[in-house]
N, C-alpha and C positions, 0 to 999 in steps of 0.2 A: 442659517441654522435649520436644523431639520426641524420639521413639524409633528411635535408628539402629540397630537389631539384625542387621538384614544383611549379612552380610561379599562385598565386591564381588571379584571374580575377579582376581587377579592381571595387571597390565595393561590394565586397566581404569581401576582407580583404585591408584595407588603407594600411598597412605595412606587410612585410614579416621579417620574424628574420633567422637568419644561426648562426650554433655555431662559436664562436670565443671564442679566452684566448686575453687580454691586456697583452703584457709582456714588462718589461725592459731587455733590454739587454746591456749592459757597460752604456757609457751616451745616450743611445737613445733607445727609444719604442717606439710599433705598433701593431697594431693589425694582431694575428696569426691565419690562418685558414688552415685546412686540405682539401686538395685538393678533397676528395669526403662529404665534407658538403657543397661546395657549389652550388649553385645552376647550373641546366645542363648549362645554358648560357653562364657562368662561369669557367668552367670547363676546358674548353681553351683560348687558347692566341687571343685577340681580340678587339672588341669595346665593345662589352657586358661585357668583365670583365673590363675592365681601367673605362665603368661608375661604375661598379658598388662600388670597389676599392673608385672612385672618388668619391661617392656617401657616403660611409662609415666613410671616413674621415672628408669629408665638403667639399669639392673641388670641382670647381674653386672659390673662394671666393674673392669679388672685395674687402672684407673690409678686406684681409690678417688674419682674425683671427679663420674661422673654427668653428665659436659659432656652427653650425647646423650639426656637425660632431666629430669622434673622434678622429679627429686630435689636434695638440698643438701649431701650426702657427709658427712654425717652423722648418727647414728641420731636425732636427734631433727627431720629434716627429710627421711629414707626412709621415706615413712608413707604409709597407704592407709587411705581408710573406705568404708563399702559401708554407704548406707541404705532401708531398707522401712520401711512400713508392719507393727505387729507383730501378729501371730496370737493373742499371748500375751492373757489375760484382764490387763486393769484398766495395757495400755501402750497408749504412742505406736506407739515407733518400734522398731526391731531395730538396730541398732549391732553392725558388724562389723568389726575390726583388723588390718589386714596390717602386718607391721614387715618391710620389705625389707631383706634384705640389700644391701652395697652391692657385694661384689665377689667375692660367692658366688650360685650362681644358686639362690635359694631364699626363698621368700615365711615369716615365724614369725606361726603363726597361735596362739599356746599364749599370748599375755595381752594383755592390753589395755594402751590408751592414756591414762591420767586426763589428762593433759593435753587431747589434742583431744576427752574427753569432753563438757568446755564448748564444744564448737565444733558438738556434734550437735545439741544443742538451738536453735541459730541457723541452724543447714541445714536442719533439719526443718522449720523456717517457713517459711525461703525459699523448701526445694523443694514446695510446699502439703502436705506430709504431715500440718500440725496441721488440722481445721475453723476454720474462722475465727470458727466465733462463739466459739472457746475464744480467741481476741484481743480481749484490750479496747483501746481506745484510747488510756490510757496503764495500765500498771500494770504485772504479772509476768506472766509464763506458766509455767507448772510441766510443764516435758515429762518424762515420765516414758519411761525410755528401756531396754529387754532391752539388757545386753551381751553376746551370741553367745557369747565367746568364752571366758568365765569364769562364763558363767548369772549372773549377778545382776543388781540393779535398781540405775539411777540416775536421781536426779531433778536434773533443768537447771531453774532459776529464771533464765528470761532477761528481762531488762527490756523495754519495750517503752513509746514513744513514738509520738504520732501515728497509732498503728495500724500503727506501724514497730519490725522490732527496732531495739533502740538497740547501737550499735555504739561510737561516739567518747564521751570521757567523763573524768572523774578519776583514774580508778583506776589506780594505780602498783604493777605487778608486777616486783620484780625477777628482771631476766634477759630483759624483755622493755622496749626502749628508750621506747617512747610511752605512752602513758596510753592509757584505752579504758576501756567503761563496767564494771562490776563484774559478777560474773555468778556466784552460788553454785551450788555441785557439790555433793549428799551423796550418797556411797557407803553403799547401805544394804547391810549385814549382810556386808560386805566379805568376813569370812574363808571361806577353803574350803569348799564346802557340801556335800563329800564326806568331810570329816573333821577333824581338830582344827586351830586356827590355828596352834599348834604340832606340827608333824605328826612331833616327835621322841617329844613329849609332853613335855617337859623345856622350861622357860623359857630355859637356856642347854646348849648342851652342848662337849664335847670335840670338834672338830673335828681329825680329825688328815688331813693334805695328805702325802703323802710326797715328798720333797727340797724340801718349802718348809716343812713346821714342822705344828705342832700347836698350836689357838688355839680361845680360851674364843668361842664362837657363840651368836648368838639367833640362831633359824631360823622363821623367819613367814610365813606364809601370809596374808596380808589384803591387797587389790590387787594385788599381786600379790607371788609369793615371792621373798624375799630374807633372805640372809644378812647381817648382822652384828656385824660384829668391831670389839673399841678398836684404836684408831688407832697406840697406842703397840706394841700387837705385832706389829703390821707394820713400824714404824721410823717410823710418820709422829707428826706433833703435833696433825692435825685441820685447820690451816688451808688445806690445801693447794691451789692454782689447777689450771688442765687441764695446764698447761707443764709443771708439777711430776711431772705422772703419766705424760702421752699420748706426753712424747718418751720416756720410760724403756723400751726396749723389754723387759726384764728383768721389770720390775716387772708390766708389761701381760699379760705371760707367768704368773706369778705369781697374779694375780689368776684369769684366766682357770683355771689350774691348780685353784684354792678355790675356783673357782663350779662345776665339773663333780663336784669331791667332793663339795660341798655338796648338787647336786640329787641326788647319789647317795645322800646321806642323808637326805633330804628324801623320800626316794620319787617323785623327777619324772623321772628317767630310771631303766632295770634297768641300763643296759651303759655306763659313761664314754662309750663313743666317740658316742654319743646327746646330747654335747651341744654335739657341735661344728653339730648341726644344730637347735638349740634353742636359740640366740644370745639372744634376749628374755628369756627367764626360766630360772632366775633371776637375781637382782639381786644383786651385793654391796655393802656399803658399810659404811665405816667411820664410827667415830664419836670424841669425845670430848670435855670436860669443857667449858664456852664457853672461848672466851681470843682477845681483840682481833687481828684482820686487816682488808686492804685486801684490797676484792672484786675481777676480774676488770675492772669499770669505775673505778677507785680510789676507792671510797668506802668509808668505815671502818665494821665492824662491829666496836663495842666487846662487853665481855664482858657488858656488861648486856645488850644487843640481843638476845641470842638466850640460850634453856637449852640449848640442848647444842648441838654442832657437827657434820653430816654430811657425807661427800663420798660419792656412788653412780659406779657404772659401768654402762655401758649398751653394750650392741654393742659392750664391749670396748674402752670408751674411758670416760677420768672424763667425765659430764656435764657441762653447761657450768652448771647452775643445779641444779633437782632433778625427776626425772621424778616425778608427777600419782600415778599408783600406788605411788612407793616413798612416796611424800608419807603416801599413806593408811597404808602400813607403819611408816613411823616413827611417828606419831600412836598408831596402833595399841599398837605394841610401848612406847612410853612410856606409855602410862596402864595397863599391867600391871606392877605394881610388881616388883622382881628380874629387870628384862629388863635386858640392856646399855645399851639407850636407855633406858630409863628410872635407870639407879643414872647413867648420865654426866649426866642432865639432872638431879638431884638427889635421885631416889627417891623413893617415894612417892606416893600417890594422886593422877593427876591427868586435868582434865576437855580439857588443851588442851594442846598445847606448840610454842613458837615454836622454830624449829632454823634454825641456820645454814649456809648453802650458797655456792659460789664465786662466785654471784652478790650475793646479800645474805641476805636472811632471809625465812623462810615461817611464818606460823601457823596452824596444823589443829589442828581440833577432833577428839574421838574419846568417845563414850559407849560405856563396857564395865565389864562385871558379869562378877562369877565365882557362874557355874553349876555346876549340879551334875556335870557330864563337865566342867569345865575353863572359860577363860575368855573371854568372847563380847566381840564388838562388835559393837554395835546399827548404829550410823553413826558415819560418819566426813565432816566437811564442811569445806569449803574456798572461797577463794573464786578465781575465775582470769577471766579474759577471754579473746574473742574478734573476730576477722572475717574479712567476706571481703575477698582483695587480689586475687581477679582470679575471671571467673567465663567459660562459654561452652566450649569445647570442646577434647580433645588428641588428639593425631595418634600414631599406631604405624603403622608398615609393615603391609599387610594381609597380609602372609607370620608375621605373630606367631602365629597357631595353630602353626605346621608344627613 
């Protein structure tokens, strides 16, 4: 792609354009861009790139819907990737995560995306970041990818036809309407790498909220941090759809109330008011025992379909399926046995656990060992799809620096 790095003079030109790809990556898409088409401003970490990010999306928008941007007014379609070439010994690419807010003017750069994680390794080919004799003709490619934003490694096995990625395909994700080809994601060595995946050091603890209650927590660290909780101390039964949660303004309040204590106890903010600007992470979400529901598209997940039952929230709202990183957290925390997720999914040692979400059902893998400081996961794998639905350039006002 060419490199439009020069911002033209006001009056000159009304808008500036930069290349970008639209892509889906599992259930959430964003717009992707290679770190040398954007503009010099841009270029690094800053005010200049969170407007211009902000800018691209629709952001901060008082009317929550992003009409003036290419965002989708909601957090799992306010998303930004930013890819290079990595510096790093024995990677591809550098994978960087903006989650825009939608009607705050503020880019959350503190976690990552597992979802459009499978979408990097399909942009990386497109945008030539891989050599091509690493393409075979038909077979995988194994992109191995730095995530920025959380220092760890992940490896994208993207299929490849023709000497083409493959894009269209079998594979049925729910939460995601069409089939598309498969494409595994493993989160290698997911947790924290500044300190324990339990960063309480307790597998559950006392969470207490003041004027909403005190509630038995798993608190995790792995893809990214998230709290939780059974479902029944909150008043819910685990089945519950977005309608259930996202009109309850009470309940939204509530939540959000138990995610700022939570990163309080977590150690991921010092001061409460840290986390009204810390929207991403972490994660709450509740859990509970399986027991038969109708998804969001009515199709029935009996109580055999899934071990346990999860609902997450994301920017403050239930998600509509399950975000890619809590994915890796539940996996996580169920194969340590005495975790909440794991006593709801039935206790006990295990290698995999299928969970239920408002869409349908997910199965993630998770290898972990208890070492001698506590207990690890090696990886965590999954499998999710992608593509691209629209590729070529977006326009901002060239007044977006000011």
């Amino acid at each position: 792609m060419t490199n439009l790095t020069s911002l033209p003079k006001q009056g000159t030109q009304s808008q500036i354009r930069i290349p970008a790809t639209y892509m889906r990556g599992g259930t959430s898409k964003g717009v992707f861009f290679s770190l040398s088409d954007l503009p010099l401003e841009a270029q690094v970490a800053g005010e200049a790139r969170d407007k211009l990010l902000m800018r691209v999306i629709g952001s901060p928008d008082p009317y929550a819907k992003q009409i003036d941007g290419m965002g989708g007014a909601t957090s799992s379609t306010s998303k930004t990737v930013i890819v290079s070439k990595s510096g790093k010994a024995d990677h591809d690419v550098d994978y960087l995560f903006g989650q825009v807010s939608i009607d705050k003017p503020f880019v959350d750069w503190s976690g990552n995306c597992g979802n459009l994680s499978a979408a990097v390794g399909p942009f990386a080919i497109h945008a030539g970041l891989i050599p091509t004799d690493r393409i075979p003709e038909n077979g995988i490619v194994k992109v191995r990818v730095w995530q920025v934003n959380i220092e760890k490694t992940i490896e994208i096995h993207v299929p490849i036809v023709n000497g083409f990625v493959q894009e269209t395909g079998e594979f049925e994700l729910d939460g995601v309407t069409f089939p598309a080809a498969e494409i595994q994601v493993d989160f290698l060595d997911p947790a924290d790498g500044d300190g324990s995946m339990f960063p309480t050091g307790n597998l559950v603890d006392d969470l207490e909220v003041p004027e909403v209650g005190t509630f038995n927590a798993t608190m995790i660290n792995a893809g990214i941090p998230t709290i939780f909780i059974d479902a029944e101390a909150l008043g819910y039964i685990g089945t519950e759809l977005q309608g259930d949660i996202n009109s309850d303004e009470g309940a939204l309040a509530r939540f959000e109330r138990i995610r700022a204590y939570g990163a309080l106890k977590m150690g991921l903010i010092s001061h409460l008011e840290e986390a009204e600007t810390r929207q991403h992470t972490p994660k709450v979400a509740f859990v509970s025992k399986p027991k038969a529901y109708l998804t969001s598209s009515g199709k029935t997940v009996t109580e055999n379909n899934a071990d346990v039952l999860v609902r997450a929230l994301s920017m403050g709202k239930l998600h509509h399926a399950m975000m890619g990183t809590a994915a890796v957290a539940i996996a996580s925390a169920a194969s340590v046995p005495g975790t909440l997720v794991n006593l709801a999914a039935g206790g006990g040692s295990k290698e995999s656990v299928t969970f239920g979400h408002p869409s349908g059902t997910l199965k993630v893998g998770a290898q972990a060992t208890k070492a001698e400081h506590g207990w690890v996961v090696e990886k965590v794998m999954m499998s999710r799809s992608a593509r691209i639905m629209m590729e070529g350039f977006v326009r901002v006002p060239s007044n977006v620096f000011e």
